[in-house]
C-alpha positions in Angstrom: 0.0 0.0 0.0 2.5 2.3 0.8 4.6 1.3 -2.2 1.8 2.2 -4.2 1.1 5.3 -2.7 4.5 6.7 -4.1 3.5 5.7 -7.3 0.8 7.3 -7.4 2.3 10.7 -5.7 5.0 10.5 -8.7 2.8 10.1 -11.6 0.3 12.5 -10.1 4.0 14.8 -10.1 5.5 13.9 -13.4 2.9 14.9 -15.4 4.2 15.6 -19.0 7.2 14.2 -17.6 5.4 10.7 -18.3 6.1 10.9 -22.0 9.1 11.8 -21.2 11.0 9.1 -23.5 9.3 9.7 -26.1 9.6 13.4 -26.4 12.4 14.0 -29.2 9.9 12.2 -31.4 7.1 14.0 -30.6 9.1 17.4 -30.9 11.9 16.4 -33.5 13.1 19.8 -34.3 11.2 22.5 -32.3 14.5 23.2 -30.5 13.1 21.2 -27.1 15.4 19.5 -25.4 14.3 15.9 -24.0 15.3 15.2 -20.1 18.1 12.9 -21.2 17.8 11.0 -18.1 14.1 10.0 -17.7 14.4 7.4 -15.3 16.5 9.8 -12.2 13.3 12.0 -12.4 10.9 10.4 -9.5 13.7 10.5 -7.0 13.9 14.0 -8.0 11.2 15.4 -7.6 10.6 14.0 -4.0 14.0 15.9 -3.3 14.4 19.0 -5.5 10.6 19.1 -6.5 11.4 22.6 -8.0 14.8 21.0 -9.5 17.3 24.0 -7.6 20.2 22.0 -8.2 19.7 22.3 -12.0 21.8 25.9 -12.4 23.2 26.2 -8.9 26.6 25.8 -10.5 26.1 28.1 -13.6 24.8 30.7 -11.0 27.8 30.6 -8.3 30.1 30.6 -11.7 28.0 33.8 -13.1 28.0 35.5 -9.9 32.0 34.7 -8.8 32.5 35.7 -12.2 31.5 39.2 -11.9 29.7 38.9 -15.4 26.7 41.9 -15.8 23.3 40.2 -16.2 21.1 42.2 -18.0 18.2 39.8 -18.4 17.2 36.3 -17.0 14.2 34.1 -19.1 12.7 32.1 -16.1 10.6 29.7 -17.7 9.8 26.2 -18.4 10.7 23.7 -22.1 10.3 26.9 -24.3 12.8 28.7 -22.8 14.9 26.1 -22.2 14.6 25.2 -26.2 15.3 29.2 -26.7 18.6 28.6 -25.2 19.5 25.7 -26.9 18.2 26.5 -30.4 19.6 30.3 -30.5 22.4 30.1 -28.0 23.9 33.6 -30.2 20.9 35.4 -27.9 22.2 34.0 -24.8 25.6 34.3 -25.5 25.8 37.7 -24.0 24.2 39.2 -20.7 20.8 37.4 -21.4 20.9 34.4 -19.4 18.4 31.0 -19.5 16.8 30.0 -16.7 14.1 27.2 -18.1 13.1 23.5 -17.1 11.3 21.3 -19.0 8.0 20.2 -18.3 7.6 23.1 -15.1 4.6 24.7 -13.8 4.6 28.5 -12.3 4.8 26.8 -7.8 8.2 24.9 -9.2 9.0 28.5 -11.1 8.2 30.7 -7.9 10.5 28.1 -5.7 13.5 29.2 -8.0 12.8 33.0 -8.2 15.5 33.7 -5.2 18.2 31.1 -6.5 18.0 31.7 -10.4 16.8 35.0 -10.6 16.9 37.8 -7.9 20.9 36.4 -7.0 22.4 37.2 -10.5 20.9 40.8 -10.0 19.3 41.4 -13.4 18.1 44.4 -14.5 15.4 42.3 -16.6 13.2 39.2 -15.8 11.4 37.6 -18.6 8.7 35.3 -16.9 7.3 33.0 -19.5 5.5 29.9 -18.1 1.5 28.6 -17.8 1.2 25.9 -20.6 2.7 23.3 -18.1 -0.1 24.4 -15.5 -2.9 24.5 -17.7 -2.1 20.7 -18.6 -1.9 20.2 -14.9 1.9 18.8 -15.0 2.1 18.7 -11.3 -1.3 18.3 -10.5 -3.9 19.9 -10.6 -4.4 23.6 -11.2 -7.2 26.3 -11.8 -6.3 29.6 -13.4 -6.6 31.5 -10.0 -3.7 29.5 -9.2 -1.3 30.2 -11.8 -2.2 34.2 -11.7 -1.2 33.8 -7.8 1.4 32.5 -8.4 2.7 34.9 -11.4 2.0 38.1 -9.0 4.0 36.3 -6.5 6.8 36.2 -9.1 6.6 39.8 -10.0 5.8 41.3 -6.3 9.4 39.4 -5.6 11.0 41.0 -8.8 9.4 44.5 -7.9 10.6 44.3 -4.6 14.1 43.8 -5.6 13.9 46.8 -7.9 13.7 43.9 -11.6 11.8 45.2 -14.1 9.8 42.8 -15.5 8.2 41.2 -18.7 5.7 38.3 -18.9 5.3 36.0 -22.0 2.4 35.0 -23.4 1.7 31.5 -24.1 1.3 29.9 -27.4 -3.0 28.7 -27.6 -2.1 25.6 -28.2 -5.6 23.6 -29.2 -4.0 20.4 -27.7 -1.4 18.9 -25.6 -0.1 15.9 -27.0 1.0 14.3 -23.7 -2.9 15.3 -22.4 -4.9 14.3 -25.2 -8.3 14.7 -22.8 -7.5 18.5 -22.6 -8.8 21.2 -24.7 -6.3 24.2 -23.7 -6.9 26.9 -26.5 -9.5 28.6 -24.4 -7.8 28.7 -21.6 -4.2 29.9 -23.2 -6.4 32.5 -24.3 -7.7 33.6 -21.1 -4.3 33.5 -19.6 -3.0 35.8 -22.3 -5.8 37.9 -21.6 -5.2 38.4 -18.1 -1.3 38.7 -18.7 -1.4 41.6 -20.9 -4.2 43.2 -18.4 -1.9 42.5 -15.1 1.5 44.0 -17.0 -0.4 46.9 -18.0 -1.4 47.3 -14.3 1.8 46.8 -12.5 4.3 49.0 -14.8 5.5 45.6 -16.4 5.6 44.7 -20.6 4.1 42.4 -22.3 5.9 40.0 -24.9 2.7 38.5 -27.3 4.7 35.8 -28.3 1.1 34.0 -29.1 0.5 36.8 -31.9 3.7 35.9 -33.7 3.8 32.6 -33.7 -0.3 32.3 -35.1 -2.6 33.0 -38.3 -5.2 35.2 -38.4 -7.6 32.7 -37.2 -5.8 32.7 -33.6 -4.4 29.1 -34.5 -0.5 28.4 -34.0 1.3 28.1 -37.0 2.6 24.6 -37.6 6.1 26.1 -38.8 6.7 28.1 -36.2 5.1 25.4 -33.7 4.8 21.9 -34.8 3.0 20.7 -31.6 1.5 23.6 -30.9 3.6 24.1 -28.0 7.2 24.0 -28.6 8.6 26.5 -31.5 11.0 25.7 -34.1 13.8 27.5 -34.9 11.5 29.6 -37.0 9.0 29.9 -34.2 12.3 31.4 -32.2 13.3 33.9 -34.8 9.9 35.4 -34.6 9.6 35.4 -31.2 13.9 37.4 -30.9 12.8 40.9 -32.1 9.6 40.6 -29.7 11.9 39.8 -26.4 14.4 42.2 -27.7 12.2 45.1 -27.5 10.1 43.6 -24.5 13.2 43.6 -22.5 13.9 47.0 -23.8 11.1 48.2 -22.5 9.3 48.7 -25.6 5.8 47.7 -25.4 
């Protein structure tokens, strides 16, 4: 009973992360890149739910470094894809903070550690997919808006200006076939560019330049829906450049 138990408290935690070795198929080419290690995950995420062991290294090397940080992308698979797919934007003082397969609790966990210690002047908060598809259990929108002003009230109070990403409308989640997300993306989006506008924050619509006219992601730029190619990525640069330039 008790063995079972944990099973069912790691499935209920994995999530996405269930598909997990299957992924690169799934996504061949939209610059994600698959948890290469599948199997260590469980453990994991009884230990370092929020994973704050992933960049503790990179972030005592940054900060012993010196190096200026102008801007840190805190986010889940599509900013960890970013990074790997156009590593010439991150080569400078941006910096890529994102974890595959995270929700916005695991995201506000690592504010302190991956964000407010490298002293940015910029945090680019781009997260909610993984929540909507209920990747660590489940989640209503209420909770994912408290837990994005938590993220910003800690940014504001460290003097970080800050920029929130929309989320692509996906109309599906392959790894949660029983979900129908558009809708709610939507209404995400909608309260994003609403609570920015409130708080003295910019908006980065990332979902209008990655879909048609119709509101439907663009299978180039998205082939999942989800995860962007490296097309999807080159129309989303010149919106993050001028987000974190504070150009709205």
């Amino acid at each position: 009973m008790i063995e079972l138990s944990r099973r069912s408290l790691i499935a209920g935690s994995l999530g996405a992360g269930l598909a997990l070795p299957s992924i690169a198929g799934a996504i061949e080419g939209c610059g994600e890149q698959p948890n290469t290690a599948p199997a260590l995950q469980p453990p994991r995420l009884l230990t370092d739910w929020a994973w704050l062991g992933r960049y503790r290294q990179a972030n005592a090397e940054l900060i012993s470094s010196g190096a200026r940080v102008d801007a840190v992308f805190l986010g889940d698979s599509i900013t960890e894809g970013w990074t790997n797919t156009d590593p010439a934007f991150f080569a400078g003082a941006n910096v890529g903070r994102g974890i595959s397969a995270q929700t916005t609790p695991q995201l506000l966990v690592r504010m302190h550690a991956d964000v407010i210690a490298l002293k940015p002047r910029v945090v680019h908060i781009m997260a909610g997919t993984n929540d909507i598809a209920q990747n660590t259990g489940p989640m209503s929108p209420e909770d994912s808006k408290n837990n994005f002003m938590a993220m910003c009230e800690i940014a504001r109070a460290h003097g970080i200006r800050i920029v929130l990403g929309s989320v692509p409308p996906a109309a599906k989640y392959w790894w949660r076939p029983d979900l129908q997300p558009k809708s709610v993306a939507t209404a995400l989006n909608d309260w994003m560019r609403a609570y920015a506008k409130e708080i003295g924050a910019v908006y980065a619509d990332y979902a209008a330049a990655l879909t048609d006219a119709a509101g439907n992601v663009k299978l180039n730029l998205a082939k999942d829906e989800v995860h962007p190619t490296a097309a999807g990525y080159a129309a989303m640069r010149p919106v993050a450049e001028a987000a974190i330039n504070g150009k709205r």
